[in-house]
C-alpha positions, 0 to 999 in steps of 0.5 A: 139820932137825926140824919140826912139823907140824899138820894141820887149817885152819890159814890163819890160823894161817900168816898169823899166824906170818909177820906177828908176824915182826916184827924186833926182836920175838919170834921165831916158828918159820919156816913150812917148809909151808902144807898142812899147816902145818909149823914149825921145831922151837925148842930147849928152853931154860929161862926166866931173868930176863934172857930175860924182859926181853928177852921184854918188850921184844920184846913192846913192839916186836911190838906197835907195829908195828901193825894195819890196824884193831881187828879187822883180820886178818893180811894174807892171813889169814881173817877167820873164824880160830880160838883153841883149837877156838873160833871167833873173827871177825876184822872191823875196826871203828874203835874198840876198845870197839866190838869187843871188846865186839861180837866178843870177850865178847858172841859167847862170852856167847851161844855158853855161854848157847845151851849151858847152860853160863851161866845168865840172872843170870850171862849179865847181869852178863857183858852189863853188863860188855860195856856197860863196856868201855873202854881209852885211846886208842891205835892198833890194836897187833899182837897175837899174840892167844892168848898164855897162857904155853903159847904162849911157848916158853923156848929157849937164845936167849930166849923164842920165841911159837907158836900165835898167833890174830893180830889188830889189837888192844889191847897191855893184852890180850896182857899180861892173857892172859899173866898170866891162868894164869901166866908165868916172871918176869911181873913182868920181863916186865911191867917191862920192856915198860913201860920200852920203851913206857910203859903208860897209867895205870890198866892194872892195873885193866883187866886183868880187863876184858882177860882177860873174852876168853879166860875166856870162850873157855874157858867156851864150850870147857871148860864151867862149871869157867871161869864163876866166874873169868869172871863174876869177871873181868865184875863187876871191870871198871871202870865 
């Protein structure tokens, strides 16, 4: 048996990978350890149009199982987790415009301006956007929380998720961050998913009101390489 391990603070990380373990949904490497956290290793494979298909509508099943609350934690998970190196704050709040503005774009907002890294013109069309977010209605989805396509593994037996920043959420942002650098057969995953779970009108045109998250994320991590694309993606939110 051959594992994975990683070293560092990694309790949100564990509680993550057992509560996305949801049946019929993606598979997750099995926690073999906590301290450190120690993984099974997944097999490599290659991504093909039918293992994305079936990658969305497991996707479509992860997120219906649901969350507690937008913001919520993973059972037994800190509410002080992390995405990358980043700090990220998981803290229940009733609605999801609420949160997302107050914990997913303004913190990171202030974090790159306290660094320099945005400027007082930028910083205000990033805080107007904040000021415009809105989705449909829907319960709080299960979200893996970071999932770029680095995050999805491609093995023999389909696509497998590792590394989540798991919280309760809004089902559009897993999808926008997937598509934001890239994925094998996105198209089929995206239809797919829509198939198994209707998405509500309108969701293109949200994606970059979804995708302000991690580009931010990667402002406040990498610096000012990420702040064209992020002050992009503010001025495309809808009003």
């Amino acid at each position: 048996m051959r594992g994975f391990v990683k070293e560092g603070d990694t309790a949100a990380e564990v509680a993550g990978l057992r509560w996305l373990a949801v049946p019929g949904g993606p598979p997750l490497p099995e926690v073999l350890g906590e301290d450190p956290l120690v993984t099974r290793m997944i097999p490599a494979g290659r991504p093909t149009r039918a293992a994305a298909e079936e990658f969305g509508r497991r996707l479509a099943v992860l997120h219906a199982a649901g969350a507690d609350a937008f913001g919520a934690p993973p059972p037994g998970g800190p509410a002080d987790a992390l995405i990358g190196r980043a700090p990220m704050r998981n803290d229940p709040a009733p609605s999801w415009p609420e949160w997302y503005a107050r914990d997913r774009v303004l913190p990171y907002v202030r974090a790159a301006r306290d660094a320099g890294t945005l400027d007082a013109a930028e910083v205000a069309v990033l805080e107007r956007a904040a000021a415009r977010v809105a989705a449909p209605t829907e319960p709080p989805a299960r979200l893996h929380g970071d999932l770029w396509s680095g995050n999805v593994l491609w093995a023999p037996d389909g696509a497998w998720l590792i590394d989540p920043a798991a919280h309760g959420g809004h089902r559009e942002t897993d999808l926008a961050m997937l598509a934001l650098f890239g994925c094998p057969h996105l198209d089929r995953v995206l239809a797919a998913y829509d198939e198994a779970a209707p998405l509500a009108e309108g969701w293109q045109a949200r994606v970059p009101t979804h995708q302000l998250f991690p580009l931010l994320v990667h402002v406040v991590l990498f610096g000012r390489s990420y702040t064209v694309q992020a002050v992009a993606a503010a001025r495309a939110v809808p009003s």
